[in-house]
Kinemage of the C-alpha trace (Angstrom):
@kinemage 1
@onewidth
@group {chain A} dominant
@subgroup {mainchain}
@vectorlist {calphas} color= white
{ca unk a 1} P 42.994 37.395 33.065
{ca unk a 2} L 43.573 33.946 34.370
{ca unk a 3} L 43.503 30.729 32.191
{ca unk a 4} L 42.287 27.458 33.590
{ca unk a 5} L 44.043 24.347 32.595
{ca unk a 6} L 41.392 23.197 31.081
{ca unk a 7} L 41.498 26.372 28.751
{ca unk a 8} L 44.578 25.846 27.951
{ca unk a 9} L 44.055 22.305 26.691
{ca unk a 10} L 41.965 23.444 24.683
{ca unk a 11} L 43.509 26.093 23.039
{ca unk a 12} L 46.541 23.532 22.768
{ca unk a 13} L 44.345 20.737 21.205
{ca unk a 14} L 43.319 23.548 18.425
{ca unk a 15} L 46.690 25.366 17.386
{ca unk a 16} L 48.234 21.503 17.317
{ca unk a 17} L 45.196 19.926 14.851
{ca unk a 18} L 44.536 23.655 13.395
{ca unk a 19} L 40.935 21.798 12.587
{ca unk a 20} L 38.478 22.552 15.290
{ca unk a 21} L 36.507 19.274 14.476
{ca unk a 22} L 39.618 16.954 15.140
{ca unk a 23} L 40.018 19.013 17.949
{ca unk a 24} L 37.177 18.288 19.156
{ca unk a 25} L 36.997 15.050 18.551
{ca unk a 26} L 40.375 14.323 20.297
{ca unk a 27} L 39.078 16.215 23.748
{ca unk a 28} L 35.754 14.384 23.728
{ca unk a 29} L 33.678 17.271 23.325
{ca unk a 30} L 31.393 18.837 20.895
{ca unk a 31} L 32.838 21.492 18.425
{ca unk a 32} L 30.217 24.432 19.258
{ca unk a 33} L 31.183 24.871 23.007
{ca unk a 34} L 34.733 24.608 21.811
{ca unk a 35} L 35.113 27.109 19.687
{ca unk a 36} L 32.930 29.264 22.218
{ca unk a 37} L 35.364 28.780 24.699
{ca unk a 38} L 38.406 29.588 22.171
{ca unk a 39} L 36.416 32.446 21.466
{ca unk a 40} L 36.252 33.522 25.264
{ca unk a 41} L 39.961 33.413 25.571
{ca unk a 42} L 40.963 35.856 23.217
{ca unk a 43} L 38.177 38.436 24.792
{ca unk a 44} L 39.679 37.613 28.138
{ca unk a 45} L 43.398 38.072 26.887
{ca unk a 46} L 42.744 40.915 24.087
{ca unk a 47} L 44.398 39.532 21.228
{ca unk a 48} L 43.245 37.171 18.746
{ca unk a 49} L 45.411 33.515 18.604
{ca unk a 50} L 43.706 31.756 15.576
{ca unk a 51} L 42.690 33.465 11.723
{ca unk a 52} L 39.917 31.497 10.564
{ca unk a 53} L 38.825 31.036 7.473
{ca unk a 54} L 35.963 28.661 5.593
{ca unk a 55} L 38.933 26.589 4.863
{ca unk a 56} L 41.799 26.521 7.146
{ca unk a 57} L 42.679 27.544 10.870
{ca unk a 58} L 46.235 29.214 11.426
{ca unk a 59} L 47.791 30.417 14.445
{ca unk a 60} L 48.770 34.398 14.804
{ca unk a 61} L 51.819 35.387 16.168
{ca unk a 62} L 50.608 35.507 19.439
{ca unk a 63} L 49.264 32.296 19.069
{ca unk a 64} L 52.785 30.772 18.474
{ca unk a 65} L 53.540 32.225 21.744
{ca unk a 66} L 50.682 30.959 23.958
{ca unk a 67} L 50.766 27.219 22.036
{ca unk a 68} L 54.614 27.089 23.246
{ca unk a 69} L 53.305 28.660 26.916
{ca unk a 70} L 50.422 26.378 27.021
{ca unk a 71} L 52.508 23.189 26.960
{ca unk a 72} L 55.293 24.561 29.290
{ca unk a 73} L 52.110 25.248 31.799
{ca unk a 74} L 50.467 22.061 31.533
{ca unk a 75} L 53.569 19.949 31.385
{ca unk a 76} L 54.560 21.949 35.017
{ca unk a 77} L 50.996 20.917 36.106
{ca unk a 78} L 51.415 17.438 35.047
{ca unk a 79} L 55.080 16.763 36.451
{ca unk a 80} L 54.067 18.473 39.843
{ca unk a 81} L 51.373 15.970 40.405
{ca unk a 82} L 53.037 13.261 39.260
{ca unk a 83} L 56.499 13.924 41.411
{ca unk a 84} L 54.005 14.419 44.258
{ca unk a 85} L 52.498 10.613 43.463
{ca unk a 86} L 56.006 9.779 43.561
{ca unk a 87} L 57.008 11.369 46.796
{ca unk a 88} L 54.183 8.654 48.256
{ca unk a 89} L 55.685 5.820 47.091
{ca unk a 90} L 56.944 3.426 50.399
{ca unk a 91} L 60.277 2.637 47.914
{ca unk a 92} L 61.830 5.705 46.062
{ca unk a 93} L 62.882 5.004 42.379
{ca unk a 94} L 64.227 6.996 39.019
{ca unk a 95} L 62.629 5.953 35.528
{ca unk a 96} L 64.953 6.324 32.873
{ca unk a 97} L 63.440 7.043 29.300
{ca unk a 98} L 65.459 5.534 26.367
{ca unk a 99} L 64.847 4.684 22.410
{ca unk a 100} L 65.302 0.817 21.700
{ca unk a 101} L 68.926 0.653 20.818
{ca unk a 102} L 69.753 3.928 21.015
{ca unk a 103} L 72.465 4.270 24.203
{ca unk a 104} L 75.352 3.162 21.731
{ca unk a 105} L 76.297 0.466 24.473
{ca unk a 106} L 76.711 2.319 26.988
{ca unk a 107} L 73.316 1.809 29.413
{ca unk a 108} L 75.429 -1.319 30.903
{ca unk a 109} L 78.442 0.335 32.533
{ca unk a 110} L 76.112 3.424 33.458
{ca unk a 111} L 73.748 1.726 35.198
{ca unk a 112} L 76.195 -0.225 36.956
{ca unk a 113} L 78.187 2.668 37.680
{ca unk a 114} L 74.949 4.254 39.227
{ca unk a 115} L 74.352 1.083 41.694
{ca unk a 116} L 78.243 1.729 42.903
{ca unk a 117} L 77.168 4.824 44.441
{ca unk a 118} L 76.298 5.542 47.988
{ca unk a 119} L 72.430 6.455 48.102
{ca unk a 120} L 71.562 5.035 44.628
{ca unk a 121} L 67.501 3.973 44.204
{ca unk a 122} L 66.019 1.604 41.780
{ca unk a 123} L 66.225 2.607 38.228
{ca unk a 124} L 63.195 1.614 35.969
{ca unk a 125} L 63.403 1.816 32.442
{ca unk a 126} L 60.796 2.982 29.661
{ca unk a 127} L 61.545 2.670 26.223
{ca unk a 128} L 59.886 5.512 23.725
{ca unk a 129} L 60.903 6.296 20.026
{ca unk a 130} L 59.017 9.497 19.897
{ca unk a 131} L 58.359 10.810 24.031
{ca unk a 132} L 61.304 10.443 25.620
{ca unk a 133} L 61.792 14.668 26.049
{ca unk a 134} L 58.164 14.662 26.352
{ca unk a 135} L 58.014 12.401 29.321
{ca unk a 136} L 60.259 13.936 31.303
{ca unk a 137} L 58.879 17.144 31.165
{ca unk a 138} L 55.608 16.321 32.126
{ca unk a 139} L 57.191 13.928 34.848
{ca unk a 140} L 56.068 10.576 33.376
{ca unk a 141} L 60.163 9.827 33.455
{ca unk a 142} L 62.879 11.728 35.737
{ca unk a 143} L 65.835 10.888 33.227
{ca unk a 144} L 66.153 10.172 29.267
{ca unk a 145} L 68.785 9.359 26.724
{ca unk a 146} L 68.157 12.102 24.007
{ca unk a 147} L 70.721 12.938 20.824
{ca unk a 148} L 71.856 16.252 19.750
{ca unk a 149} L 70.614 17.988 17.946
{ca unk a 150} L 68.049 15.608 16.970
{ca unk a 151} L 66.223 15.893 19.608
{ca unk a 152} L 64.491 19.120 21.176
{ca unk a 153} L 65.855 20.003 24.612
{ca unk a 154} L 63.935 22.808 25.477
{ca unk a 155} L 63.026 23.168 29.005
{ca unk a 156} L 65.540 20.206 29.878
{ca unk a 157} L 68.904 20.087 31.263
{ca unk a 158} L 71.523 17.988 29.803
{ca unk a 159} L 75.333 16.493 30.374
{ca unk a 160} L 76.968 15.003 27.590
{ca unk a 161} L 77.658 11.376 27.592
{ca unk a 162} L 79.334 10.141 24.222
{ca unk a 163} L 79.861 12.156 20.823
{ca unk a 164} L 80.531 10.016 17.461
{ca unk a 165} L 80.038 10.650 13.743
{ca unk a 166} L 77.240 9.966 11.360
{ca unk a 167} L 77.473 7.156 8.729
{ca unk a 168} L 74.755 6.913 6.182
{ca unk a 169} L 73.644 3.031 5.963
{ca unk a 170} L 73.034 1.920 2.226
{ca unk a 171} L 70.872 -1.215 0.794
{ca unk a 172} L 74.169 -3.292 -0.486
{ca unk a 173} L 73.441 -2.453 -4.101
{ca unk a 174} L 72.642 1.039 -4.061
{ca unk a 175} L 75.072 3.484 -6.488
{ca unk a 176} L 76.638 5.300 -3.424
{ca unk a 177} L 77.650 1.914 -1.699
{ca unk a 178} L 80.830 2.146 -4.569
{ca unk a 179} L 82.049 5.387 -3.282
{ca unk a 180} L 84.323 5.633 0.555
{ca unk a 181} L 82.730 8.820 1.889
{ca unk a 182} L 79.224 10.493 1.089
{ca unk a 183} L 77.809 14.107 1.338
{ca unk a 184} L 74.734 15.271 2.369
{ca unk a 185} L 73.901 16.871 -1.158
{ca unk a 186} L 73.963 13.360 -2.287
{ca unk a 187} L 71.328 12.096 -0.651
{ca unk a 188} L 68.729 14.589 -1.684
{ca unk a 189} L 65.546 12.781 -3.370
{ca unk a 190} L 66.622 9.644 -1.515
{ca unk a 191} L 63.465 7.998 0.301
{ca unk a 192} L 64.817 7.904 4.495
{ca unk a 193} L 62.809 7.661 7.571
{ca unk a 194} L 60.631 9.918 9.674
{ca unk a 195} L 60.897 9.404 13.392
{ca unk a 196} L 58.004 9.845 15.318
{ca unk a 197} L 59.945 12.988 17.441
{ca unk a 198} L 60.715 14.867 13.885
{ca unk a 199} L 59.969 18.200 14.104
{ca unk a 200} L 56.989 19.488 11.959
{ca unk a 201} L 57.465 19.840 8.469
{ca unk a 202} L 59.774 16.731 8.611
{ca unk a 203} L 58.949 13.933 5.580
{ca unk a 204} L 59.572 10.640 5.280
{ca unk a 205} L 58.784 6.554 5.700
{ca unk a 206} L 57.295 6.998 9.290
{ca unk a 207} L 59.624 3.846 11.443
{ca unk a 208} L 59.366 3.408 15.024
{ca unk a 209} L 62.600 1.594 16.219
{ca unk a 210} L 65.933 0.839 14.847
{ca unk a 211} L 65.529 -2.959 13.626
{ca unk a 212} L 62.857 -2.072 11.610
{ca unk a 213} L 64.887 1.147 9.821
{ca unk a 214} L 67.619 -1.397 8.821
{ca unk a 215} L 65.349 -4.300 7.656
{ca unk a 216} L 63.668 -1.332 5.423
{ca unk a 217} L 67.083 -0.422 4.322
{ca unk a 218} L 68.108 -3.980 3.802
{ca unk a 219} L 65.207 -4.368 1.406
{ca unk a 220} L 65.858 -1.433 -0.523
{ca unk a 221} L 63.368 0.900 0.473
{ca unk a 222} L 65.177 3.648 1.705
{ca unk a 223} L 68.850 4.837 3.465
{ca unk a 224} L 68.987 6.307 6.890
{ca unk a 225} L 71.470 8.707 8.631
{ca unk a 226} L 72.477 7.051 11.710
{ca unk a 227} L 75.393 7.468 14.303
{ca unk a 228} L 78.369 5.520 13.581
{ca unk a 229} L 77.536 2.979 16.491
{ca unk a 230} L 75.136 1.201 14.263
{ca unk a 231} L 77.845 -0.055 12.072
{ca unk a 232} L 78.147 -3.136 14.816
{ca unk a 233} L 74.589 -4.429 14.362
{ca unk a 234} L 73.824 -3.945 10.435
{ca unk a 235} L 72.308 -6.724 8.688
{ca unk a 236} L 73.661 -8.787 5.599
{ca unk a 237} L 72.886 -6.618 2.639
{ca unk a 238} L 73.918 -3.467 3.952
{ca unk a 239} L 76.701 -1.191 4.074
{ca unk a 240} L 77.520 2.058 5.858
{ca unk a 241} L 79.343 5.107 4.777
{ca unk a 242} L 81.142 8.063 6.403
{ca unk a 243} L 79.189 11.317 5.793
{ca unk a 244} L 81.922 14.063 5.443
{ca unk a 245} L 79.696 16.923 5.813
{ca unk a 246} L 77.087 15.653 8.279
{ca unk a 247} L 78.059 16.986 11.511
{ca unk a 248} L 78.748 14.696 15.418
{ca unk a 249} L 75.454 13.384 17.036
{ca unk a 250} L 75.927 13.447 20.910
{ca unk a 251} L 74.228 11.164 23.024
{ca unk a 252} L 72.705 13.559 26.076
{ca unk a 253} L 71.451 11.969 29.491
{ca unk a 254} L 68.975 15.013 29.879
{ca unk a 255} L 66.707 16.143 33.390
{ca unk a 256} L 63.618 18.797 33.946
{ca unk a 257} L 65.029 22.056 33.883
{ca unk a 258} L 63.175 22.882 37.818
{ca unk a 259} L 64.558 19.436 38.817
{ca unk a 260} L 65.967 19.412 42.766
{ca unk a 261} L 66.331 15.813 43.184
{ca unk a 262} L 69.276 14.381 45.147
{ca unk a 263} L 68.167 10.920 43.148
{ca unk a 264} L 68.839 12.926 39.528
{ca unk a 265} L 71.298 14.745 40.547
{ca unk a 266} L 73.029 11.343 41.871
{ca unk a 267} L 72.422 9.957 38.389
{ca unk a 268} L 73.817 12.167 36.305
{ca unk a 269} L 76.950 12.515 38.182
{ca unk a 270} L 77.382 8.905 37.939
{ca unk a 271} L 76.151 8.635 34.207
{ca unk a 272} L 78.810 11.841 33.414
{ca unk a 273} L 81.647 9.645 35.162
{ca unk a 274} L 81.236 6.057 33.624
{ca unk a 275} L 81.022 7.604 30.282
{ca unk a 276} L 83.862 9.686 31.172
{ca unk a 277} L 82.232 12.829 29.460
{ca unk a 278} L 83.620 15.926 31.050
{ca unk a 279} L 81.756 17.841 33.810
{ca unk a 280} L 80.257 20.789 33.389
{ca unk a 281} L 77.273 21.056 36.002
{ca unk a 282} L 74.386 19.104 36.724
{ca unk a 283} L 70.805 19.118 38.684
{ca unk a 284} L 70.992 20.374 42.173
């Protein structure tokens, strides 16, 4: 009844491209012994993960369940060989994942605050639009600057750091730059941006980092949603408005759930008090 990990890359590689060619293709294998080896999972398990048809591959409900296992599984694998690479190291360090511009100033006085405390390691930084969540729980990064509820923090623990409102950020001449607040219902059929962490089903003008959102905006291409911090860096030939209806975004400093580093632990205490967010638990 056991899976190997290699099993369950597979099986992950298939429900994500629900095409067993590009599956395939993006293991480095040839389709035939995949699907044969797809095929011997559900005899081993009893239940059938994947309806196939001559046109289209979908997952079963049981599928859902082992494609959201799967990753948990292989993400543990990954993190507890990479902590254990880490453990090795002569000089012991936290890397801290963050998007480009996205720590609303505050990365400064946390970091230093961090350095101020007895026992504090070297912090390196990685900057990801789309991984950050991703790379801590598979161990590639200890720490990460997420926003909720943007972001998905399953399997992660988080404090929050700083909580601000959403402005929508308008091309100068656009209709709703003559009004002083916006709603969400009037942005509907308005072209905005896709970030590369969107959930599925998510549409949009894919971007990658915040300077090139605004120089799309500033040329008229689309508007964005953003959190009210970006009103200090917009660009001539843009404006910002107050949604009224959008809802806070909170800037997270977020941690793998099984985390039991004194190093994390350390950092989120200090990242809680610089921001002066209030306390309510962190890693052990």
């Amino acid at each position: 009844m056991e899976l190997e990990t290699r099993e369950l890359r597979y099986f992950v590689a298939v429900a994500e491209e629900l095409h067993f060619g590009r599956a395939a293709h993006r293991l480095g294998i040839a389709q035939p012994p995949l699907s044969r080896a797809i095929r011997l999972i559900e005899r081993r398990i009893g239940v059938t993960l994947l309806e196939r048809t001559s046109r289209e591959v979908s997952l079963t409900p049981a599928g859902e369940v082992l494609l959201t296992e799967a990753r948990a599984a292989l993400n543990t694998v990954a993190a507890a060989v990479r902590h254990t690479q880490r453990a090795a190291e002569a000089t012991p360090r936290l890397v801290l994942a963050l998007k480009p511009g996205g720590d609303s100033d505050l990365l400064r006085p946390l970091l230093k605050g961090y350095a101020a405390t007895a026992g504090a390691v070297r912090v390196d930084l990685v900057s990801s639009t789309g991984e950050r969540a991703a790379m801590v729980r598979d161990g590639r990064a200890d720490l990460a600057l997420l926003h909720r509820p943007q972001n998905d923090l399953s399997g992660l623990d988080s404090e929050d750091l700083h909580t601000e409102e959403q402005v929508v950020v308008l091309p100068q001449g656009h209709p709703l730059a003559t009004r002083t607040t916006v709603a969400m219902a009037d942005l509907r059929g308005e072209p905005q941006p896709r970030w590369p962490e969107a959930r599925p089903g998510v549409t949009g003008h894919p971007v990658t980092d915040t300077d090139q959102l605004l120089q799309l905006i500033q040329l008229g291409r689309m508007v964005a949603v953003l959190p009210g911090s970006v009103r200090d860096r917009l660009p001539p030939g843009t404006v910002s408005r107050p949604i009224e209806d959008a809802g806070p975004v909170t800037l997270v400093i977020a941690w793998r759930r099984a985390s039991t580093s004194r190093q994390v632990a350390g950092f989120v205490r200090a990242a809680t008090s610089a921001t002066h967010a209030p306390h309510q638990g962190c890693a052990s």
